[in-house]
PDB file of N, CA, C and O in Angstrom:
ATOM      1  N   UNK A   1      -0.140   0.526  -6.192  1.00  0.00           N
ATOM      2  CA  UNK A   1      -0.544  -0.575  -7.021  1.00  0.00           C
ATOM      3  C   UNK A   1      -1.995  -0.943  -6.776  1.00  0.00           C
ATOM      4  O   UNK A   1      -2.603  -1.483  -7.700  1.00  0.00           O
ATOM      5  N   UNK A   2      -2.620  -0.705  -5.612  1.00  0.00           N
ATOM      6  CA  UNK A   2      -3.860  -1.296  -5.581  1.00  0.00           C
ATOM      7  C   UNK A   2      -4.745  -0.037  -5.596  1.00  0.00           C
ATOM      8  O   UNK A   2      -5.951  -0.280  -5.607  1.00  0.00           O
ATOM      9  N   UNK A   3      -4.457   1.008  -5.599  1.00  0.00           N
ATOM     10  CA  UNK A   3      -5.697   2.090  -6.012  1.00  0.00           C
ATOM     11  C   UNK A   3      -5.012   3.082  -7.156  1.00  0.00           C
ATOM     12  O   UNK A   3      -5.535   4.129  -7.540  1.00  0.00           O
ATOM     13  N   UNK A   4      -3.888   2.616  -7.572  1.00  0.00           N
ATOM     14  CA  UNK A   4      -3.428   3.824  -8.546  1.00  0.00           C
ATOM     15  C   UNK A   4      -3.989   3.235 -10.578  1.00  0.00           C
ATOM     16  O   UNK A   4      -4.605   2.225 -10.917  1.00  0.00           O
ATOM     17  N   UNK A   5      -3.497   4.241 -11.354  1.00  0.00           N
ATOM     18  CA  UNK A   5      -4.247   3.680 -12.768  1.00  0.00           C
ATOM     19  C   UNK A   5      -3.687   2.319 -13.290  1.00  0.00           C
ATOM     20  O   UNK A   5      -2.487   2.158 -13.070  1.00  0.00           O
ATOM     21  N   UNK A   6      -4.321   1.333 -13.927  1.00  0.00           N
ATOM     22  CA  UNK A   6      -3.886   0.136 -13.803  1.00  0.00           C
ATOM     23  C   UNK A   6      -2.317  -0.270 -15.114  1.00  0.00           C
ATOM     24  O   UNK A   6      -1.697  -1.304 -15.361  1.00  0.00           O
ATOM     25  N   UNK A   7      -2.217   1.347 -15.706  1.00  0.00           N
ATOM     26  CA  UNK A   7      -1.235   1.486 -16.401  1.00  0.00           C
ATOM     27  C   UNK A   7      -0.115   2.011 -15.586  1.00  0.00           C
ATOM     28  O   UNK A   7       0.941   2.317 -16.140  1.00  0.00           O
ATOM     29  N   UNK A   8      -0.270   2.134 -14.341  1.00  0.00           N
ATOM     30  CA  UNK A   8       1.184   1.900 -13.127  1.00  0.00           C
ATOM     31  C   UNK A   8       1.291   0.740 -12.822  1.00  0.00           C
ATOM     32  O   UNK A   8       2.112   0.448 -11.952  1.00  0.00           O
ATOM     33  N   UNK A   9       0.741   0.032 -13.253  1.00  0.00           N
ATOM     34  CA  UNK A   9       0.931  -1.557 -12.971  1.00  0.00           C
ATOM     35  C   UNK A   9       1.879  -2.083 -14.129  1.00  0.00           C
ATOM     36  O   UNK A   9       2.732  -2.945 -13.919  1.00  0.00           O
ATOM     37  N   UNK A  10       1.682  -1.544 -15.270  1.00  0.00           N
ATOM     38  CA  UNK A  10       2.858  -2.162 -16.237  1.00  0.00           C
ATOM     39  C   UNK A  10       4.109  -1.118 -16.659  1.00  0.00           C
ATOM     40  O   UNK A  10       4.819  -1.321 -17.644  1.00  0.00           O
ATOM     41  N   UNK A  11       4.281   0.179 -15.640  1.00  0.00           N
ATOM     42  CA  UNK A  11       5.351   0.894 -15.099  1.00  0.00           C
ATOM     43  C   UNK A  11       6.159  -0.036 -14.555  1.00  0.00           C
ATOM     44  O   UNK A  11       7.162  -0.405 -15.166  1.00  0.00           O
ATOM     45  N   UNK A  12       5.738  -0.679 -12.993  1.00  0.00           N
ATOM     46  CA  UNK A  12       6.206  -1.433 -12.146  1.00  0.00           C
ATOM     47  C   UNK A  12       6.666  -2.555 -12.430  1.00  0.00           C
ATOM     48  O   UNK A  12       7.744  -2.960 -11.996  1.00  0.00           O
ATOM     49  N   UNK A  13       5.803  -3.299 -13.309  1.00  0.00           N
ATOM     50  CA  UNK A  13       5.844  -4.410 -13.809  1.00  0.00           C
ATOM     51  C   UNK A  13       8.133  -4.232 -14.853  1.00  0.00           C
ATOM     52  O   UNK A  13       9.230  -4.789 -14.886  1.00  0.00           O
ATOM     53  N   UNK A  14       7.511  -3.290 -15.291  1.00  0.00           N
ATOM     54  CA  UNK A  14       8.966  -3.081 -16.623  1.00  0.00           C
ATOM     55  C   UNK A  14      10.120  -2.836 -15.764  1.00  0.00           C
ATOM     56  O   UNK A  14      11.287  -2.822 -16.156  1.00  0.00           O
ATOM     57  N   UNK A  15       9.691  -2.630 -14.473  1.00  0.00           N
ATOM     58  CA  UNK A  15      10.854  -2.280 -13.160  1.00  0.00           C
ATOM     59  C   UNK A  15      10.812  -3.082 -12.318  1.00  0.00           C
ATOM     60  O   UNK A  15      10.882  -2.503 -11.234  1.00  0.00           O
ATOM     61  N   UNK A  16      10.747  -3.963 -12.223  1.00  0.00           N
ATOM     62  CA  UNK A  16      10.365  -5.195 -11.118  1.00  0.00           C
ATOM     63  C   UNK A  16      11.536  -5.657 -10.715  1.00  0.00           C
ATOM     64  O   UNK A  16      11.644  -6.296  -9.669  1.00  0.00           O
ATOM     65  N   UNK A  17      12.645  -5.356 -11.583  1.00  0.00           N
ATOM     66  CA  UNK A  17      14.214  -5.621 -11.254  1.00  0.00           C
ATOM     67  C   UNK A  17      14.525  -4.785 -10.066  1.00  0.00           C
ATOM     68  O   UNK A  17      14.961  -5.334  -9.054  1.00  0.00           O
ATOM     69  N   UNK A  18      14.346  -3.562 -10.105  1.00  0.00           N
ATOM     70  CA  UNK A  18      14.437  -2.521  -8.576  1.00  0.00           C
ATOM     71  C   UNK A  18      14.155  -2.828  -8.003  1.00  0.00           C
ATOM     72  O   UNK A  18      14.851  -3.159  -7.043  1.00  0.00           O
ATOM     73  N   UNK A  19      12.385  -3.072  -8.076  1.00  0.00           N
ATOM     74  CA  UNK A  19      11.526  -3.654  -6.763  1.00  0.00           C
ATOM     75  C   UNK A  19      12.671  -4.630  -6.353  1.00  0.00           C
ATOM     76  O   UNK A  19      13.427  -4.166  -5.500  1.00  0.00           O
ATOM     77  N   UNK A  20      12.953  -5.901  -6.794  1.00  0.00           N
ATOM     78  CA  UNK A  20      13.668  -6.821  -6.644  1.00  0.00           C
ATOM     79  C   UNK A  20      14.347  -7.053  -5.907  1.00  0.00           C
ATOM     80  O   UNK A  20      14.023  -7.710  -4.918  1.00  0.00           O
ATOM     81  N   UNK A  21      15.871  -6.478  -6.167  1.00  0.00           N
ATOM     82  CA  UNK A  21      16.712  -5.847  -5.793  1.00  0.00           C
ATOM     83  C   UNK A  21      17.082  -5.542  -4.093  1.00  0.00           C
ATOM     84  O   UNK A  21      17.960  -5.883  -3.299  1.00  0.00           O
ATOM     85  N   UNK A  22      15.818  -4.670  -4.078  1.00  0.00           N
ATOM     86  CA  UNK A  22      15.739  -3.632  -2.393  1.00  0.00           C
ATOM     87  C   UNK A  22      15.213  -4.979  -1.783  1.00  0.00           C
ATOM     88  O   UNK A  22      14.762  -4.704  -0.671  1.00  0.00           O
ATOM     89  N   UNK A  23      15.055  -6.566  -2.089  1.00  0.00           N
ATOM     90  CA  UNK A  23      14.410  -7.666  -0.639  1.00  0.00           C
ATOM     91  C   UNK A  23      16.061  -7.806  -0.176  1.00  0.00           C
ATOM     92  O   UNK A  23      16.368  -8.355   0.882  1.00  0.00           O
ATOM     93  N   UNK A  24      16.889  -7.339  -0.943  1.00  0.00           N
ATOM     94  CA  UNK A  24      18.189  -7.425   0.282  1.00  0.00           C
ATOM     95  C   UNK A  24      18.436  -6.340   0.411  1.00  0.00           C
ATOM     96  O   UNK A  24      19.620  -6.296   0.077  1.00  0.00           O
ATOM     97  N   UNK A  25      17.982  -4.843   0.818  1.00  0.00           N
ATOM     98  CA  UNK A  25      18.179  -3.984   1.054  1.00  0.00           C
ATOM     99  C   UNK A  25      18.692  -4.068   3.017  1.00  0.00           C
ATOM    100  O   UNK A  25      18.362  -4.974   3.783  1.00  0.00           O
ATOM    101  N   UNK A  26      19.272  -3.225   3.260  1.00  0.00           N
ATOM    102  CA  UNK A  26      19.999  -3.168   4.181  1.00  0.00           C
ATOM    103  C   UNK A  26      20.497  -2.082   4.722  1.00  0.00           C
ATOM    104  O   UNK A  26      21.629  -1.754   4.368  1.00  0.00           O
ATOM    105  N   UNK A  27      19.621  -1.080   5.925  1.00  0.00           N
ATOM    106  CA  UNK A  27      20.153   0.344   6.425  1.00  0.00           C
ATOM    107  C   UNK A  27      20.509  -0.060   7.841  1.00  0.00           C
ATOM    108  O   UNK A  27      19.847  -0.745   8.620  1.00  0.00           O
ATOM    109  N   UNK A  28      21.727   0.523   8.016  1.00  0.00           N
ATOM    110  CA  UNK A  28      22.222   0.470  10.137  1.00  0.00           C
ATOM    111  C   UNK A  28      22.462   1.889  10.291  1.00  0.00           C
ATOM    112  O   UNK A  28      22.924   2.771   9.568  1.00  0.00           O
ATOM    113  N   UNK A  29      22.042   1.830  11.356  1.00  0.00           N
ATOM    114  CA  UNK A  29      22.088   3.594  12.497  1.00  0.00           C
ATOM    115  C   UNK A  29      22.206   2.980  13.781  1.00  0.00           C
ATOM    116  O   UNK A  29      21.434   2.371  14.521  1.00  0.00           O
ATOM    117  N   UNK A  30      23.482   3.345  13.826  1.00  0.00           N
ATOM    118  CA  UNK A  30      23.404   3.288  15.674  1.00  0.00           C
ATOM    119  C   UNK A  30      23.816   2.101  16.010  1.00  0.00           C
ATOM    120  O   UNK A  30      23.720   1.838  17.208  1.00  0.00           O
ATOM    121  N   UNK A  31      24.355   1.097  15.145  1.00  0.00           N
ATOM    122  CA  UNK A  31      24.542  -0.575  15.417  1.00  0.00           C
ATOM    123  C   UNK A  31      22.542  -1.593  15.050  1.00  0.00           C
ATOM    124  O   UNK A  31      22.395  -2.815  15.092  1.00  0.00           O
ATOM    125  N   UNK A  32      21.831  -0.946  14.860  1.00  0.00           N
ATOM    126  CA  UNK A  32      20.543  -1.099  14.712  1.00  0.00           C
ATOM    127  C   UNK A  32      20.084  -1.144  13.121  1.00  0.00           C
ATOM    128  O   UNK A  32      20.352  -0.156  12.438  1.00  0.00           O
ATOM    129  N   UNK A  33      19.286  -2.448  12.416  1.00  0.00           N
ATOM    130  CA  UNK A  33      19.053  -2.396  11.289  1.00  0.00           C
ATOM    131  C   UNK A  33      18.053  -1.990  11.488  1.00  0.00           C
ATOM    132  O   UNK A  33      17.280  -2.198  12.423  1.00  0.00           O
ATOM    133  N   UNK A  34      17.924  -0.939  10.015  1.00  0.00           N
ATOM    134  CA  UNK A  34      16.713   0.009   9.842  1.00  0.00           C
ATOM    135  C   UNK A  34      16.184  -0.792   8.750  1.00  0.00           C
ATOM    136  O   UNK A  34      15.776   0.177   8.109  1.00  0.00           O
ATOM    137  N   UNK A  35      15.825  -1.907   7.936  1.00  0.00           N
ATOM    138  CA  UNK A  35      15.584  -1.856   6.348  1.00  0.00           C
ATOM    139  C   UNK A  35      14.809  -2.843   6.725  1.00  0.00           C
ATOM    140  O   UNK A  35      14.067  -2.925   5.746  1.00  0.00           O
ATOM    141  N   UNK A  36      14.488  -3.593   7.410  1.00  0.00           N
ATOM    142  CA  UNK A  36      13.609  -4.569   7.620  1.00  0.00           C
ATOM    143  C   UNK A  36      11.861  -4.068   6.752  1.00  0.00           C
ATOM    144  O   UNK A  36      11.103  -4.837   6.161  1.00  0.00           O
ATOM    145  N   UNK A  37      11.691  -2.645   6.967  1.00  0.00           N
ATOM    146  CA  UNK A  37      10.443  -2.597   6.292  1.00  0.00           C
ATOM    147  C   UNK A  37      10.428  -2.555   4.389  1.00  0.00           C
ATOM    148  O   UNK A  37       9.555  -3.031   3.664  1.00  0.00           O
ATOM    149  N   UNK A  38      11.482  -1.949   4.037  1.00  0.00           N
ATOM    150  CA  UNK A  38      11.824  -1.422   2.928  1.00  0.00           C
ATOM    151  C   UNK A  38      12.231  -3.242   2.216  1.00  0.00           C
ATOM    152  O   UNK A  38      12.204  -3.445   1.002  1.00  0.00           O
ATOM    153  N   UNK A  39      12.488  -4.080   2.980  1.00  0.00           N
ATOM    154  CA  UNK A  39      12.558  -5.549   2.513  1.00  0.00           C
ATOM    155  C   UNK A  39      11.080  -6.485   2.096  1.00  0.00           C
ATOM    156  O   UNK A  39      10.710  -7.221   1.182  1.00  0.00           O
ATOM    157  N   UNK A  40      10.636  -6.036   3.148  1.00  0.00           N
ATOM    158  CA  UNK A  40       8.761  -6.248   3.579  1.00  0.00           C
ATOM    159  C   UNK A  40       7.794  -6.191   2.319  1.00  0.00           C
ATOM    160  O   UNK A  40       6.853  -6.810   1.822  1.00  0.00           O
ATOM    161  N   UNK A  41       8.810  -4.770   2.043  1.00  0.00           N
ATOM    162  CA  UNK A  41       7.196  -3.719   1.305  1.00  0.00           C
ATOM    163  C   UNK A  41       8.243  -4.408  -0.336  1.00  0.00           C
ATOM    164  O   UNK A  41       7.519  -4.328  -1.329  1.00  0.00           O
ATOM    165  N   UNK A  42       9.111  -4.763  -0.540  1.00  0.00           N
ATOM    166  CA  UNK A  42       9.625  -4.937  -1.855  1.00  0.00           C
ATOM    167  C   UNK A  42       8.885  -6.230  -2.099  1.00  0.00           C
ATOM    168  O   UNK A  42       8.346  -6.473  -3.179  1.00  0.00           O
ATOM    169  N   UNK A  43       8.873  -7.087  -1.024  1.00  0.00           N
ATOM    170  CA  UNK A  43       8.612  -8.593  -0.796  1.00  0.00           C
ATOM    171  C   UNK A  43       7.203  -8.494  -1.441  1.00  0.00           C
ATOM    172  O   UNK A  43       6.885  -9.016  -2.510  1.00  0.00           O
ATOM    173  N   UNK A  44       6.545  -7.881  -0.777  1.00  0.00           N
ATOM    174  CA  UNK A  44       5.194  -8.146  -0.752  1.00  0.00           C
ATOM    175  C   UNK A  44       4.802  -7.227  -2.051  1.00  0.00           C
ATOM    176  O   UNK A  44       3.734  -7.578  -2.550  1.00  0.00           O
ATOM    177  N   UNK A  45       5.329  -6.319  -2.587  1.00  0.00           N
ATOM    178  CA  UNK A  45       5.265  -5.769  -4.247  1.00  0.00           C
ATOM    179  C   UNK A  45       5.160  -6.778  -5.165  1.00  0.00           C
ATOM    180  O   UNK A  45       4.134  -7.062  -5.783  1.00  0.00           O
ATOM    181  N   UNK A  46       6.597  -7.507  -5.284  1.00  0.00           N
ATOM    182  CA  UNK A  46       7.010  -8.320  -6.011  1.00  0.00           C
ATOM    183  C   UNK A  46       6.152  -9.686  -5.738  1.00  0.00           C
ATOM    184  O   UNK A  46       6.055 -10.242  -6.832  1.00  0.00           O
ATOM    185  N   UNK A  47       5.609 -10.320  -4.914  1.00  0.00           N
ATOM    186  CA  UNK A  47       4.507 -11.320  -4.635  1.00  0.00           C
ATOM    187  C   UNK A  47       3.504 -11.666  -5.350  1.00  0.00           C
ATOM    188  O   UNK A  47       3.072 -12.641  -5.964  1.00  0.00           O
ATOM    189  N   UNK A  48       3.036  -9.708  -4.898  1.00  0.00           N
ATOM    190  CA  UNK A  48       1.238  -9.004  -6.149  1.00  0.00           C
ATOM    191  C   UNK A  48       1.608  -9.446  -7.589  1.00  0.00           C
ATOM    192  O   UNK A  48       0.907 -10.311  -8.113  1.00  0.00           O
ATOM    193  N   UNK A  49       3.071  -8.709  -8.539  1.00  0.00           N
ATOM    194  CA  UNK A  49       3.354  -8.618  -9.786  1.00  0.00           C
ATOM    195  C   UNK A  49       3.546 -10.235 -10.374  1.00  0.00           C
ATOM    196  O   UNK A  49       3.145 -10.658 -11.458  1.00  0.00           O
ATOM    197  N   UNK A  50       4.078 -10.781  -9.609  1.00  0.00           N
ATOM    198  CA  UNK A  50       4.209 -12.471  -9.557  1.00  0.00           C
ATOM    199  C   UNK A  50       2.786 -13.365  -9.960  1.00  0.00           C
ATOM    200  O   UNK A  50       2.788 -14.375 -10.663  1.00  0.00           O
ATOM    201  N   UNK A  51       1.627 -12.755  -9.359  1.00  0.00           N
ATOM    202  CA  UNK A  51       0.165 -13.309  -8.906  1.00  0.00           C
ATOM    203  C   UNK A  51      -1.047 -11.973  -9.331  1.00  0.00           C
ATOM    204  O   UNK A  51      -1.694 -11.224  -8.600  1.00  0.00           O
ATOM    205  N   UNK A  52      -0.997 -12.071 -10.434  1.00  0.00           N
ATOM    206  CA  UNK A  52      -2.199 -11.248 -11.067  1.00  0.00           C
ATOM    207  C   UNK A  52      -3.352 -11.413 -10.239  1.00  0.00           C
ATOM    208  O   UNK A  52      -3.752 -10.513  -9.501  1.00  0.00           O
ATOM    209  N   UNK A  53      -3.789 -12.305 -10.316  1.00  0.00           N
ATOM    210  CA  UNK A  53      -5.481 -12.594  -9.817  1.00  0.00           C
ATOM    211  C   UNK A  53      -5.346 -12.270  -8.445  1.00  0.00           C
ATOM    212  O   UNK A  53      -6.463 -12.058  -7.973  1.00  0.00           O
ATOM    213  N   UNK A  54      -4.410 -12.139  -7.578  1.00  0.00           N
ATOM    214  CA  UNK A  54      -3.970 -11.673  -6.188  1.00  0.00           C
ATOM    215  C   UNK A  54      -4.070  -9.864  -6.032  1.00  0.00           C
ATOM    216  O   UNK A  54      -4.641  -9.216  -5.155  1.00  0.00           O
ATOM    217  N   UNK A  55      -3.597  -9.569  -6.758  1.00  0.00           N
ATOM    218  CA  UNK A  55      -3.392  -8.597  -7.529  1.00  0.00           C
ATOM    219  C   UNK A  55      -4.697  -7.791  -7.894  1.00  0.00           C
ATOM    220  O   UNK A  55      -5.021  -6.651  -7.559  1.00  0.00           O
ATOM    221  N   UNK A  56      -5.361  -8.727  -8.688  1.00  0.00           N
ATOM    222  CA  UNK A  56      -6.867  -7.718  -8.874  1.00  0.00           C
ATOM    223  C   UNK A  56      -7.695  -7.755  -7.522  1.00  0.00           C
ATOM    224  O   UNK A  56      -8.565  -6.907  -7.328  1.00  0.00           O
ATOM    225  N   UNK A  57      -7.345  -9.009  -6.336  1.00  0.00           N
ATOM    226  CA  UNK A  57      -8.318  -9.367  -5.475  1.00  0.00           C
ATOM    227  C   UNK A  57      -8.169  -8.147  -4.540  1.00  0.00           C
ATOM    228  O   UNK A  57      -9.127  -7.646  -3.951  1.00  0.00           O
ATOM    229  N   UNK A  58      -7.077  -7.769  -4.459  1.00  0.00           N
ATOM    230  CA  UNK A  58      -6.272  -6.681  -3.392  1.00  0.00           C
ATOM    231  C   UNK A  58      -6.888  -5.531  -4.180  1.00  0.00           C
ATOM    232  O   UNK A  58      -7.732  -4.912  -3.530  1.00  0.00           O
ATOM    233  N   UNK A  59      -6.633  -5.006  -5.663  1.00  0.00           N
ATOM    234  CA  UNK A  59      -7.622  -3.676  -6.227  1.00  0.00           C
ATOM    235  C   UNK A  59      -8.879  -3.419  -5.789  1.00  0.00           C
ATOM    236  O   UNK A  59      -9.254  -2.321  -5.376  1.00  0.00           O
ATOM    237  N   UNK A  60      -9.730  -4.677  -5.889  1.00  0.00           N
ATOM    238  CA  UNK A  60     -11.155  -4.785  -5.434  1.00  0.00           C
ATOM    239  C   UNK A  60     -11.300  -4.360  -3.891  1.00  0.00           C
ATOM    240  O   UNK A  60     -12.285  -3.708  -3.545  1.00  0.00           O
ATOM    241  N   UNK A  61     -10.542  -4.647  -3.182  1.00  0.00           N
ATOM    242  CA  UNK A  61     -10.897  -4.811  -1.924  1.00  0.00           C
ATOM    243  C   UNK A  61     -10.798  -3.466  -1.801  1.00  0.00           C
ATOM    244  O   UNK A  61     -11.753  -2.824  -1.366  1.00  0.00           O
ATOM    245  N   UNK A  62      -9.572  -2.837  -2.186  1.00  0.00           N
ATOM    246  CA  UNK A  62      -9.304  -1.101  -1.674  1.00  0.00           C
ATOM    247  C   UNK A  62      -9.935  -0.733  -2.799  1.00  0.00           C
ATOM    248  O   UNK A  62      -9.451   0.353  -3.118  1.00  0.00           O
ATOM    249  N   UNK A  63     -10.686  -1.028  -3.505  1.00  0.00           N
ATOM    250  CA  UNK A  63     -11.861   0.270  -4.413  1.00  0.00           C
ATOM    251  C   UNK A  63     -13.177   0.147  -3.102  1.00  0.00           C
ATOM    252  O   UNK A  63     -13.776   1.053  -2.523  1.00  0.00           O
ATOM    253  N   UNK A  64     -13.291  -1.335  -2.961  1.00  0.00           N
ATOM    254  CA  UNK A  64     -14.346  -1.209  -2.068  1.00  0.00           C
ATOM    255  C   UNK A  64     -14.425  -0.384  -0.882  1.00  0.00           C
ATOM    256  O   UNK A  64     -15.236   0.530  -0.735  1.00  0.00           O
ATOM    257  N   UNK A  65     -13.436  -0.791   0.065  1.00  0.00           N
ATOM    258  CA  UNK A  65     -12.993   0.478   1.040  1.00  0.00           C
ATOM    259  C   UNK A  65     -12.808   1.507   0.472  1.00  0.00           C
ATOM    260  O   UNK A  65     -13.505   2.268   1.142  1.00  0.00           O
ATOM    261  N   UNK A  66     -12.193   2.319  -0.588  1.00  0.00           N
ATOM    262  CA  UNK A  66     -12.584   3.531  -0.709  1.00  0.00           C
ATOM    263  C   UNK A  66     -13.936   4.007  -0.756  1.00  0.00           C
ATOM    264  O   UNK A  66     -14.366   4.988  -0.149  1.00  0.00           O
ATOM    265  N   UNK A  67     -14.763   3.028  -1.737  1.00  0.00           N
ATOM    266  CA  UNK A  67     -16.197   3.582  -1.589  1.00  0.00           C
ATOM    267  C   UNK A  67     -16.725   3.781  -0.234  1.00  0.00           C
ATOM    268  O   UNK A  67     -17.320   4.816   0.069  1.00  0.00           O
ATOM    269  N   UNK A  68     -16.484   2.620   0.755  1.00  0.00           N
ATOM    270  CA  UNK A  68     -16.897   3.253   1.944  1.00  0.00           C
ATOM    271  C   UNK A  68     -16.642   4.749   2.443  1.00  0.00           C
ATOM    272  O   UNK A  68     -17.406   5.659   2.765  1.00  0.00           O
ATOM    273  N   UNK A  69     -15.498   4.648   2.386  1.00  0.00           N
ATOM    274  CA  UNK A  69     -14.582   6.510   3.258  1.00  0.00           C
ATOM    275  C   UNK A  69     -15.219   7.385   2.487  1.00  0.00           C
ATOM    276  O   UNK A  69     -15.408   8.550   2.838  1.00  0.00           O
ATOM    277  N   UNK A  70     -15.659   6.828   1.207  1.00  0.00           N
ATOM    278  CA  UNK A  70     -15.826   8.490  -0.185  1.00  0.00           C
ATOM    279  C   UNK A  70     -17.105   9.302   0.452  1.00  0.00           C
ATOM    280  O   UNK A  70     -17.393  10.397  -0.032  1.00  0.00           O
ATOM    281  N   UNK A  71     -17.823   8.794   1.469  1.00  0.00           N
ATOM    282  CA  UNK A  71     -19.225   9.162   1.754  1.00  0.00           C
ATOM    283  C   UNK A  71     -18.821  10.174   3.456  1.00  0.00           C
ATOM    284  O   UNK A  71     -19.448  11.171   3.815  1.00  0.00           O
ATOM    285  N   UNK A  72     -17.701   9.567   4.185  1.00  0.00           N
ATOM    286  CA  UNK A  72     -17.459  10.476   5.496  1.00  0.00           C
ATOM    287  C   UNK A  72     -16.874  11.477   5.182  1.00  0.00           C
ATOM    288  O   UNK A  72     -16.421  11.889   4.114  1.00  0.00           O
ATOM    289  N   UNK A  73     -16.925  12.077   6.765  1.00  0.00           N
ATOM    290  CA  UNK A  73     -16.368  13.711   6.032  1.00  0.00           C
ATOM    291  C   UNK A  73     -16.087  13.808   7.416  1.00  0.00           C
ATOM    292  O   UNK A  73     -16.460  13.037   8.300  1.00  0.00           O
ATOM    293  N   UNK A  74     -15.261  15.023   7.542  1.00  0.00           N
ATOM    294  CA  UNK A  74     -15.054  15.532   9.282  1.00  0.00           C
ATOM    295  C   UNK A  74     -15.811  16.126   9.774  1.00  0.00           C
ATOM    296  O   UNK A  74     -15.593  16.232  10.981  1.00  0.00           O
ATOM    297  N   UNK A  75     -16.900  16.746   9.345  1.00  0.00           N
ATOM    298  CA  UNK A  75     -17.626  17.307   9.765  1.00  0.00           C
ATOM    299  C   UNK A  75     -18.955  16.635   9.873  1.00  0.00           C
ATOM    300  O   UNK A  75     -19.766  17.516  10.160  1.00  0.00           O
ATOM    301  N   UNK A  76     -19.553  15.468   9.775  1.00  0.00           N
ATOM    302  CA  UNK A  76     -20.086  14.935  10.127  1.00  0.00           C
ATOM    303  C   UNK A  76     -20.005  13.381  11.187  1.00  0.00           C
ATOM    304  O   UNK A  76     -19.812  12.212  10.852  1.00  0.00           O
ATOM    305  N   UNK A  77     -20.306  14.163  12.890  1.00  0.00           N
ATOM    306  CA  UNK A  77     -19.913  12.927  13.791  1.00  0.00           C
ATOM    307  C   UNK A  77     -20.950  12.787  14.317  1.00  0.00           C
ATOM    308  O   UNK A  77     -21.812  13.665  14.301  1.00  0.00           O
ATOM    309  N   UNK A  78     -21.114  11.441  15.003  1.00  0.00           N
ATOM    310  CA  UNK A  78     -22.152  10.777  15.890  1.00  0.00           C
ATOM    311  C   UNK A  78     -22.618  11.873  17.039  1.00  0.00           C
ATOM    312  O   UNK A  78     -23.833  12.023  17.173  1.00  0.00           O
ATOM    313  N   UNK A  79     -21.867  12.529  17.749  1.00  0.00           N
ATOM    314  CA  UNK A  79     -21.798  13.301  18.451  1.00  0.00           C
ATOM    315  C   UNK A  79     -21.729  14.852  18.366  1.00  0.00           C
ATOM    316  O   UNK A  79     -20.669  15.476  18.300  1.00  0.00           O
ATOM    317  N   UNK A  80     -22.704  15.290  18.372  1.00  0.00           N
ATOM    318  CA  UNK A  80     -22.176  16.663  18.287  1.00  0.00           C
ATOM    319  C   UNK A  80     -21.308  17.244  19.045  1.00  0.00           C
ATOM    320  O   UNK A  80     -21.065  16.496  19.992  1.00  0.00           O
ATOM    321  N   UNK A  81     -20.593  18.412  19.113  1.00  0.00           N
ATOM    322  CA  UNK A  81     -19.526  19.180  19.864  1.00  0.00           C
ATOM    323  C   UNK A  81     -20.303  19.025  21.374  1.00  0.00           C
ATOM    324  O   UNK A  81     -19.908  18.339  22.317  1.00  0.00           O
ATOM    325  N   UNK A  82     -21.688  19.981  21.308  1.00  0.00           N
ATOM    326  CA  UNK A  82     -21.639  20.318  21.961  1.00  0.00           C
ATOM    327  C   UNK A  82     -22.492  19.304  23.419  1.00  0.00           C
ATOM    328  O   UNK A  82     -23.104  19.870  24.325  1.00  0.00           O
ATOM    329  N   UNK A  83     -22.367  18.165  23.346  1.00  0.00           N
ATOM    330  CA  UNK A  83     -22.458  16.809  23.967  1.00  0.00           C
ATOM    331  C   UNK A  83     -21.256  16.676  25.053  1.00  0.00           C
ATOM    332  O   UNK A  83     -21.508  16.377  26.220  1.00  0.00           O
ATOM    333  N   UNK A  84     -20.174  16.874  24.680  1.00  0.00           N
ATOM    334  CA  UNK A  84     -18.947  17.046  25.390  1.00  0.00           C
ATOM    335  C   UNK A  84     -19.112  18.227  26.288  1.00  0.00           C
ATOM    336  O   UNK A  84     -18.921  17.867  27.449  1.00  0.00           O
ATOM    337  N   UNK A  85     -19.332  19.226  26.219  1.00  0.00           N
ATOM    338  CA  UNK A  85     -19.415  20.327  27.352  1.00  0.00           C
ATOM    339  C   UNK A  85     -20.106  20.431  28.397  1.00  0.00           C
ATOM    340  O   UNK A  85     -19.975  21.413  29.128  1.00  0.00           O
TER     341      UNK A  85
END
């Protein structure tokens, strides 16, 4: 939702009943609940779709951070290799 095309936003939006749905989601293994994240991440979906202007503030922020990363690379470090030897 916050870096994908802004026409997955009214995908999600037409499905927001699913999203929905999974904040009482509920997995056990072992006597141990597993779903606590899968509750989290529905929660906090459904929050964004709720709050547009929240919504674009969160797009902005991760276009901005992407522009940062779009410029590193792995092959360029502070250190060269051969500093370590």
């Amino acid at each position: 939702m916050k870096v994908g095309d802004p026409k997955c936003i009214s995908q999600i939006r037409s499905n927001s009943y699913r999203i929905k749905a999974l904040e009482n989601f509920s997995y056990h293994i072992v006597g141990a609940e597993k779903g606590i994240g899968v509750r989290e991440k529905s929660k906090s979906i459904c929050e964004l779709l709720d709050h547009p202007d929240q919504l674009e503030e969160e797009r902005a922020k991760a276009k901005q951070i992407r522009s940062k990363l779009t410029g590193m690379s792995t092959g360029s470090t502070a250190y060269p290799l051969g500093e370590f030897l």
